[in-house]
C-alpha positions as CSV (number, residue, x, y, z in Angstrom):
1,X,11.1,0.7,21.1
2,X,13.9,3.4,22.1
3,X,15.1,2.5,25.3
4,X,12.5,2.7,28.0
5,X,11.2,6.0,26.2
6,X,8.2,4.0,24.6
7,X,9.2,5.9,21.0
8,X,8.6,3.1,18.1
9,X,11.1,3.0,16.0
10,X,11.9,0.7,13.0
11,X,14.6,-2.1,12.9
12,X,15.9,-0.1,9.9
13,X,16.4,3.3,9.7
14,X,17.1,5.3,6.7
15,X,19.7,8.1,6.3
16,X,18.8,10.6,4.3
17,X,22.3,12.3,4.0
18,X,22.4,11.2,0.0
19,X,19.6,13.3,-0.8
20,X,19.7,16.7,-1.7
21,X,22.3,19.1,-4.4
22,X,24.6,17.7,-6.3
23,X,26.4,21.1,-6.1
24,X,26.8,20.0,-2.2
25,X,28.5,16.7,-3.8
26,X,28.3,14.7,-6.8
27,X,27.1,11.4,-5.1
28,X,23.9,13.1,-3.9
29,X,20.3,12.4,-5.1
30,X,17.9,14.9,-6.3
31,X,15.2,16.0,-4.5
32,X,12.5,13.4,-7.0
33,X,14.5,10.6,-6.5
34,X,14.8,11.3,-2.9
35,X,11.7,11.5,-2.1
36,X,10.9,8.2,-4.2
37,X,13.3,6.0,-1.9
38,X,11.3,7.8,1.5
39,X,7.5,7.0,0.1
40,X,9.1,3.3,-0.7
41,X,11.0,2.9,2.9
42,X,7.7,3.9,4.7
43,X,5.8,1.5,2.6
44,X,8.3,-0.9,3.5
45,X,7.7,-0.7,6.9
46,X,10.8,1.8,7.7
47,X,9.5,4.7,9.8
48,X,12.2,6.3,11.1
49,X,14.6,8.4,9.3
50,X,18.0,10.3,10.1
51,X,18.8,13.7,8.5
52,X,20.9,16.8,9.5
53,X,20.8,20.5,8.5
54,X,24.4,19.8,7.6
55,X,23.3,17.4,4.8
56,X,23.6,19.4,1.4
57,X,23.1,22.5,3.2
58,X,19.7,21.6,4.8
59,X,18.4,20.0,1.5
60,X,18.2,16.5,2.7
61,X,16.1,17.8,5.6
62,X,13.6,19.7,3.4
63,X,13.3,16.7,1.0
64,X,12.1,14.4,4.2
65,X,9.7,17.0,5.2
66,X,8.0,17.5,1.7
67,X,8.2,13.3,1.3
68,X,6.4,13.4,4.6
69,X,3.5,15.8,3.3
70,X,2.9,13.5,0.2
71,X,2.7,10.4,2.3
72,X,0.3,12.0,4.2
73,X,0.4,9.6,7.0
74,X,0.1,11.5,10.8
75,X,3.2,12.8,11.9
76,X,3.0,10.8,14.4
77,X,4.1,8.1,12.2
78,X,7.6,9.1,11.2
79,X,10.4,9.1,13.5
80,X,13.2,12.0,12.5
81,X,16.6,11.7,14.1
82,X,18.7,15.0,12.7
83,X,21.6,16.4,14.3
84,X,22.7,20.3,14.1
């Protein structure tokens, strides 16, 4: 849990600032292989994930939200921590 806020979060959390363009820089995943390291940290157990809009020029936040939509687990599930 987060504080005394009740929000369940995992022990892990995964940043998602190496996923995106390479254009943005040329240690960066592409968006397939990002979204294969989400689907396995949720099946892991991982549910909480930390992005910003900053991140390959708001890539790494639209490759979370289309991983999300293929899980296909509630939203509810998934905590996102991004910064602006």
């Amino acid at each position: 849990r987060l504080g005394k806020s009740g929000l369940k979060v995992s022990r892990i959390i995964l940043g998602c600032m190496s996923y995106g363009d390479k254009d943005w820089q040329p240690w960066v995943l592409g968006e397939e292989e990002g979204i294969k390291h989400i689907k396995a940290a949720f099946a892991a157990g991982i549910n909480t994930f930390d992005t910003a809009n900053m991140y390959s020029d708001g890539e790494s936040e639209r490759i979370l939200g289309k991983a999300i939509k293929e899980i296909g687990a509630p939203r509810s599930s998934f905590v996102i921590l991004t910064k602006v």
